[in-house]
N, C-alpha and C positions, 0 to 999 in steps of 0.2 A: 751211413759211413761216417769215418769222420770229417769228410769237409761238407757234407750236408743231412738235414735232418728232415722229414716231410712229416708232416700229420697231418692225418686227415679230419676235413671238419664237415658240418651241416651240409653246405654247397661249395667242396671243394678242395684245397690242401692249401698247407700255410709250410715254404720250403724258407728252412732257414740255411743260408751259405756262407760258413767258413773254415776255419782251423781248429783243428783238437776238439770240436764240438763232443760233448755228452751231454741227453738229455738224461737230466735229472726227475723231470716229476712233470705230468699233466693233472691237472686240476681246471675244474669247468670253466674257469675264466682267467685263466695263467697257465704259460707255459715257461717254466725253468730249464734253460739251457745253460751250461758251463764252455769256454772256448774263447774264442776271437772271431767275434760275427762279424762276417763283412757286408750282408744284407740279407734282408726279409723281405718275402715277395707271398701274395697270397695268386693261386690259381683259381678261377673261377667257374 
């Protein structure tokens, strides 16, 4: 949606939580998001 973004990784998900988020692009060691991040949290 747009107030959060999750993707999933090796062991887990990486949930980013804010406003107007679009992810833009995953790439193997970067992930590009546009918006107003209010935090990043990895689930394990």
């Amino acid at each position: 949606t747009d107030s959060n973004v999750r993707v999933a990784v090796a062991r887990g998900e990486i949930v980013i939580a804010g406003e107007k988020l679009v992810l833009r692009s995953i790439l193997h060691d970067e992930i590009i998001v546009d918006g107003t991040i209010n935090s990043v949290s990895y689930i394990g």
